[in-house]
N, C-alpha and C positions, 0 to 999 in steps of 0.2 A: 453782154458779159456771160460766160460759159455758167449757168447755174450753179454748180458744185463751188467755183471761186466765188459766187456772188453770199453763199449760204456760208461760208466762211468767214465771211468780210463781218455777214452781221454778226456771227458768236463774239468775234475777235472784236467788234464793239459795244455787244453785249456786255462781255464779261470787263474789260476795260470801264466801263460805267459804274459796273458793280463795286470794281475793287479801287477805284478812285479814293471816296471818301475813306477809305481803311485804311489806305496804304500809307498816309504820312503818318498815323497813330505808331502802327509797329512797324513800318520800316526802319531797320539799323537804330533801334535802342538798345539801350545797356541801360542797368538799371544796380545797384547796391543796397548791402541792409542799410537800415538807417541808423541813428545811436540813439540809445542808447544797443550794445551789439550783445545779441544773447551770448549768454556764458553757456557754454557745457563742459561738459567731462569728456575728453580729448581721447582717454586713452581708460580703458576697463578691465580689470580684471575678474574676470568671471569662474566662479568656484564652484561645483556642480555636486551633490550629492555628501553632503556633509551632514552625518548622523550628530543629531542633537541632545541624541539617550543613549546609552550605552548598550551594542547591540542594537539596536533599532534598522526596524528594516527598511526598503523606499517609501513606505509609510511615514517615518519619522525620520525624514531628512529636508536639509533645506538649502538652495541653491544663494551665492552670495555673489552681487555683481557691484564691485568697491571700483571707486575712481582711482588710478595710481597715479595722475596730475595731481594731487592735490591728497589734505590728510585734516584727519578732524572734522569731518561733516556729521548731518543727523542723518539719520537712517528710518526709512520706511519699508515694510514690512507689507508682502503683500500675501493673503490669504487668499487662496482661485475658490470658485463656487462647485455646484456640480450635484446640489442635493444630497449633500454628504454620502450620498455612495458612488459617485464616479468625480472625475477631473485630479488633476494634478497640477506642481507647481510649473512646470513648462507650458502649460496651457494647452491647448487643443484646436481644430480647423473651429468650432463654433464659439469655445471661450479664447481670442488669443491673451497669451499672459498681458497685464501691464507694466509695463516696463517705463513709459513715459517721464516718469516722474526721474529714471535715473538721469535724464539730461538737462534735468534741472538743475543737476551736480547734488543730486543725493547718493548718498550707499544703498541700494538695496537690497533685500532678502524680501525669499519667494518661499513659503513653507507647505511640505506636505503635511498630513493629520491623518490617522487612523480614519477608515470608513467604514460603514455600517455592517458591512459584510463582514467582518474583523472583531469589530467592538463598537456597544452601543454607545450612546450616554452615560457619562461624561467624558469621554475618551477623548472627543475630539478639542473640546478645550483643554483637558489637560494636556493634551499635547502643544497647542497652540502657544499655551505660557510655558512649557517647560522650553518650546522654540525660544521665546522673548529673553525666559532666564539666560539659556545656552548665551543668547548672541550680546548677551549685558556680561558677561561672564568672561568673554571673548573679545571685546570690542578695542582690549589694546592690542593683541595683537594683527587682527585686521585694518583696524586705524579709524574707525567711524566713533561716536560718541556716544556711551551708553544712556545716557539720561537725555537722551534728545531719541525717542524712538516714536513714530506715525504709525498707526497699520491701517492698510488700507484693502476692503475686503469687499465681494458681490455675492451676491442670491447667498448658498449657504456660507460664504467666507463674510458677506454680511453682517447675516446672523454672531459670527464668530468674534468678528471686529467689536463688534455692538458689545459683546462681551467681555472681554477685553478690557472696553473702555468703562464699562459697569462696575465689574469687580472690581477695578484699578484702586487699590489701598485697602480691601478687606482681604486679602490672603484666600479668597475662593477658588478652590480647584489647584492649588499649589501642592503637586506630590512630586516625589521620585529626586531628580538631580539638582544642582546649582540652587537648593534651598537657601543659600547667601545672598541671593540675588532674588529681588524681585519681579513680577509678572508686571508691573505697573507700565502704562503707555502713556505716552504725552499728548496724544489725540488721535482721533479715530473716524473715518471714512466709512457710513456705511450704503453701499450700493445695493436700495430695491433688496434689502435682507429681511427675514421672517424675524418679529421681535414676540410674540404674547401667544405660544403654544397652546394657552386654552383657547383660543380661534380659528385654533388650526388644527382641527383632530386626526386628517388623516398624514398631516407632518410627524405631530404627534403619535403615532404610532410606530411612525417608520423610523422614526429617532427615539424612542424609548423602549420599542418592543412589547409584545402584547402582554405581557404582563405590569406593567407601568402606567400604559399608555391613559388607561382611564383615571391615571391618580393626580389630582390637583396639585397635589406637591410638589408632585414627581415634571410637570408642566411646569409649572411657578417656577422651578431649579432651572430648568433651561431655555427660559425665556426674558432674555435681555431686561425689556420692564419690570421684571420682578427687582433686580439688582440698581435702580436707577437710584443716584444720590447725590446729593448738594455739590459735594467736593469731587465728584469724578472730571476725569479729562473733557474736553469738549469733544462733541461728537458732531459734523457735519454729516447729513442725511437727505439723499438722492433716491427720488422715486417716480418711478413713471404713473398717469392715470390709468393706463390703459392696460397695464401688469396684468396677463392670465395665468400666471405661474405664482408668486405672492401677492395678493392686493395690495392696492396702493391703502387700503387701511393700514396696515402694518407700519407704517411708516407716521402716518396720523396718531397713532398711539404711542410709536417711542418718544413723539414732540410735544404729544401730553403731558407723559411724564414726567420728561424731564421739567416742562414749563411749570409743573403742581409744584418740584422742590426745589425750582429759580435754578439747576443744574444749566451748563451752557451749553447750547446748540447752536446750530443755523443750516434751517429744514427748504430744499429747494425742488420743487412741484416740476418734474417735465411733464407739459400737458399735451395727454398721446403717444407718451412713453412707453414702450415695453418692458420685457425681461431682459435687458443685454445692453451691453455698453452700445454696441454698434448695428446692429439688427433689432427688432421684436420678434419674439417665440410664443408661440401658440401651440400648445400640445394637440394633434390629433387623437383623439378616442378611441379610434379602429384601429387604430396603427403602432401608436404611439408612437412616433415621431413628429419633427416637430413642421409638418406639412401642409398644417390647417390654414396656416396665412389668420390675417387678421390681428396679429400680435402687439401692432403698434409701430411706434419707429424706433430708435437703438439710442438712448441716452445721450450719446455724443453729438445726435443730430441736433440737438439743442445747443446751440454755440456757447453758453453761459456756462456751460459743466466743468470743459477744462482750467478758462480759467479760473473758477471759484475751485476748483479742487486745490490750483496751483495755488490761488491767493491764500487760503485757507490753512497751507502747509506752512506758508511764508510767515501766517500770523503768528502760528504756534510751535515752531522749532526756530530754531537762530537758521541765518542766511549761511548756504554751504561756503566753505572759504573762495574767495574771488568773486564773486557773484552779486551786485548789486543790485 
């Protein structure tokens, strides 16, 4: 037999050998969801740059992405991170927005907040509630329900949620518009955020400015634990161990807290976690970017996150209409 045809024969029964046992698995399947069949929101409308102060510039505005299938859902609120001097509610190539949770068949809002470059502390939470007022204020006419509001927040929007759910019923940091309406949230998501500013002095600095920064008070005021109370919202809290951007102590302290005054949580350990839903970030030193490698893995890599976020929603707002 001519060589070349004989060196053919064998691939041609090589690979035939190989793909034997395969081929009855995925040949010519079809396959279907199963039932029960996820629900989503069919159809969105998405509302983009909606000032929630009067005059307010891209700073204080907040994007709203409402199901038009459907009317009367709860609404979750999502606050981007960014070290409070950078990121937006659109998200960015390293933060992308979360948006997930709208195909759960919720209403969402996406808020900006003053940054440090702008205004120090407390600017960024009173912006944050005067968002919350604005969208309680508003909520007949877009069609979502005001007393059903989640926020759900990372790194500094963390921090921010945390807050949020703290204050919830003491009137803290309520200035400016829709004072008829409360800043109060129905529960709060905090992702790997900074809560006890005395831990954190060089946070502390950058969010208080130098003239603050060494004052105990002036920490204590915007640091989530300080605000921790029997009757506040429940707070779920996601942290990585391996965090070089906030320790994973940060997180160990707000479940303190709230455990000292029986307040409700439920605190969930990614072990080897980083900074970030989907990657780990590690700041280079030389650089400063975030190039060092070593960061950890990305929050989501842990399979238990999505659905306890989703379970977690499901406990504590009503089920969006249709949706079982």
């Amino acid at each position: 037999m001519h060589p070349v045809r004989l060196l053919l024969l064998v691939v041609c029964v090589g690979l035939s050998g190989l793909a034997s046992p395969i081929s009855p698995i995925y040949a010519q399947t079809r396959t279907r969801t199963e039932q029960p069949f996820p629900t989503v929101s069919k159809s969105v409308s998405w509302i983009v740059n909606v000032p929630y102060v009067t005059g307010g510039g891209p700073e204080q505005q907040l994007d709203l992405y409402v199901p038009t299938d459907r009317h009367g859902e709860p609404l979750v609120v999502y606050v981007h991170g960014g070290g409070f001097d950078h990121g937006d509610k659109a998200g960015d190539s390293i933060n992308p927005n979360n948006l997930q949770w709208l195909w759960q068949g919720y209403a969402m809002a996406s808020i900006n907040y003053r940054l440090l470059q702008h205004a120090l502390w407390p600017a960024q939470i009173e912006d944050c509630k005067a968002a919350i007022r604005w969208l309680k204020a508003h909520s007949n006419y877009y069609g979502y329900l005001p007393n059903e509001i989640a926020v759900v927040g990372e790194s500094a929007g963390g921090h921010l949620a945390a807050m949020l759910a703290t204050t919830s019923g003491k009137r803290l940091f309520d200035v400016g518009e829709n004072l008829d309406q409360t800043s109060d949230v129905t529960c709060a998501v905090d992702l790997f955020g900074p809560t006890d500013l005395m831990r954190l002095p060089s946070l502390a600095a950058k969010l208080l400015g130098p003239e603050r920064k060494d004052s105990p008070e002036s920490r204590r005021n915007a640091s989530p634990i300080s605000c921790v109370h029997e009757d506040e919202p429940p707070i779920l809290i996601v942290h990585g161990t391996d965090d070089k951007l906030v320790p994973y102590e940060q997180a160990e302290l707000l479940a303190d807290a709230m455990e000292k005054v029986h307040a409700s949580y439920r605190f969930h350990t990614v072990v080897g976690g980083g900074h970030n839903p989907y990657f780990g970030l590690n700041t280079n030193p030389k650089t400063g970017w975030f190039d060092a490698g070593g960061g950890g893995i990305g929050l989501f890599e842990d399979p238990a996150v999505e659905p306890l976020i989703i379970e977690f929603l499901r406990q504590h707002l009503s089920c969006p209409c249709g949706v079982e």
